[in-house]
C-alpha positions in Angstrom: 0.0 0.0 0.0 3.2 2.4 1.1 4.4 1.9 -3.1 1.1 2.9 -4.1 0.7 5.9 -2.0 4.3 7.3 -3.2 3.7 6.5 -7.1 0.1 8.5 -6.8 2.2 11.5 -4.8 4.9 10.8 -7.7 2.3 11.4 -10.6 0.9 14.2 -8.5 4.3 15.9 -8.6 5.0 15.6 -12.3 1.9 16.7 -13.2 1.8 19.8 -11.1 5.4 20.1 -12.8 4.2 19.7 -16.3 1.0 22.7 -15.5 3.4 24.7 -14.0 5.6 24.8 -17.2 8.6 23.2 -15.1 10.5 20.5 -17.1 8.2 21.0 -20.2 10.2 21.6 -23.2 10.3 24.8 -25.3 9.0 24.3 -28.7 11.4 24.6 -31.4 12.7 26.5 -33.9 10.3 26.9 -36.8 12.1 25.3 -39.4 11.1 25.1 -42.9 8.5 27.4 -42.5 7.9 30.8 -44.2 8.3 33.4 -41.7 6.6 37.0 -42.6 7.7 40.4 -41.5 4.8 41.5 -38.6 5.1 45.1 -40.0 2.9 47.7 -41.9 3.3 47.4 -45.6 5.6 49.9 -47.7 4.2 50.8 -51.0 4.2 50.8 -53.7 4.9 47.2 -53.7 3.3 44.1 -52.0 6.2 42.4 -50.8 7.0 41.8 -47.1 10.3 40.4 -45.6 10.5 37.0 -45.2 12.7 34.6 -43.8 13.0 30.7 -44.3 15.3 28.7 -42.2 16.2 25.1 -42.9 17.4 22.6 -40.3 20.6 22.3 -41.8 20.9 26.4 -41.1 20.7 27.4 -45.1 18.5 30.6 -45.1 17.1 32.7 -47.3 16.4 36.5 -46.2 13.7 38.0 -48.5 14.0 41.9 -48.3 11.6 44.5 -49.3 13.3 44.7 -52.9 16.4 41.6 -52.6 17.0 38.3 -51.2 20.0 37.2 -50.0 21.4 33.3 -48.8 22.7 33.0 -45.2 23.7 30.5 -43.1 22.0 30.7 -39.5 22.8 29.1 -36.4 20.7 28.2 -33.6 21.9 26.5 -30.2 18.4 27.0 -27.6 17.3 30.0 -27.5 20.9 31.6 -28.9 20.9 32.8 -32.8 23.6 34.0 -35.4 22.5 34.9 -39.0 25.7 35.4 -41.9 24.2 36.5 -44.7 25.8 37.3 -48.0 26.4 41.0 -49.2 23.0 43.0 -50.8 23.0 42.2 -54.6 23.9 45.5 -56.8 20.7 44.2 -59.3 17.0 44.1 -58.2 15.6 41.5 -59.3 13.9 41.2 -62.9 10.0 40.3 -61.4 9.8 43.8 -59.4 7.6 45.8 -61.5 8.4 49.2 -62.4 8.4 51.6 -59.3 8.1 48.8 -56.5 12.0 49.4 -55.2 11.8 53.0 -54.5 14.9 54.2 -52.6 13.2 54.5 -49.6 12.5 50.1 -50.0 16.1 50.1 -51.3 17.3 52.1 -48.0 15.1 49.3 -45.8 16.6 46.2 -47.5 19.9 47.5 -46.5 18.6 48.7 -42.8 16.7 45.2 -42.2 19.8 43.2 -43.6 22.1 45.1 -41.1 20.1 44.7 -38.0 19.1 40.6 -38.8 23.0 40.3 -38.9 23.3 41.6 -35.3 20.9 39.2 -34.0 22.1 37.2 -31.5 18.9 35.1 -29.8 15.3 34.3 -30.5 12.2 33.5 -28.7 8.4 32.4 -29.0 5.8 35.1 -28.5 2.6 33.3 -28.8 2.9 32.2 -32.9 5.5 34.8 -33.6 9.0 34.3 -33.4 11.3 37.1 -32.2 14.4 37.6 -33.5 16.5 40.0 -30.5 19.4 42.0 -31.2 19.8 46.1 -31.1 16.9 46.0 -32.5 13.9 43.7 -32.6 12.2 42.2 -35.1 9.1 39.4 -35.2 8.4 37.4 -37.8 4.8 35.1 -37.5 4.4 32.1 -40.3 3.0 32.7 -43.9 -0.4 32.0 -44.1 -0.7 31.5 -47.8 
């Protein structure tokens, strides 16, 4: 009867543990997935900053006007993004107009503050990605 009594106190315990959020494991990384800028919009154009990160850390960083490879790696809740210079061109499928400077001026603004990144978290769906400055990203929904 004594055993019985101390494995009903030891489920007890591990469920009061697994409410409590002690012991439960953080989910992970989103990989694979298409995460989307959580910002307004900049016009003239309809594209948003997006960022896809594979397991094996290949990335690609979708800018307002560019995208650009990187290599990204992710130890817990630690984060470091190399990504490869701007490209000189825009690309072909912009339509005329969509990469005014002031899009131009955010690629290279969003591209220098995702290299400074240094840790992520989980906010809700979101993902945040935390350096000088912060920036979340929640997944595609298309």
């Amino acid at each position: 009867m004594a055993g019985h009594v101390s494995l009903r106190g030891a489920l007890a315990a591990v469920c009061l543990l697994l409410i409590c959020g002690v012991g439960a494991a953080a989910e992970p990384f989103p990989f694979g997935q298409e995460l989307l800028l959580d910002a307004a919009p900049m016009r003239p154009g309809k594209r948003m900053p997006i960022l896809t990160v594979e397991a094996n850390g290949d990335a690609r960083i979708d800018l307002w006007c560019r995208t650009v490879p990187a290599r990204v790696e992710i130890t817990d809740m630690a984060m470091k993004i190399e990504a490869a210079p701007l490209p000189e061109e825009l690309p072909a499928m912009q339509g005329a107009g969509q990469c005014t400077p002031e899009r131009i001026k955010a690629d290279e603004e969003m591209l220098a503050s995702i290299v400074q990144v240094t840790e992520w978290r989980r906010e809700g769906d979101a993902i945040l990605l935390i350096g000088p400055a912060s920036m979340k990203f929640r997944p595609a929904t298309n």
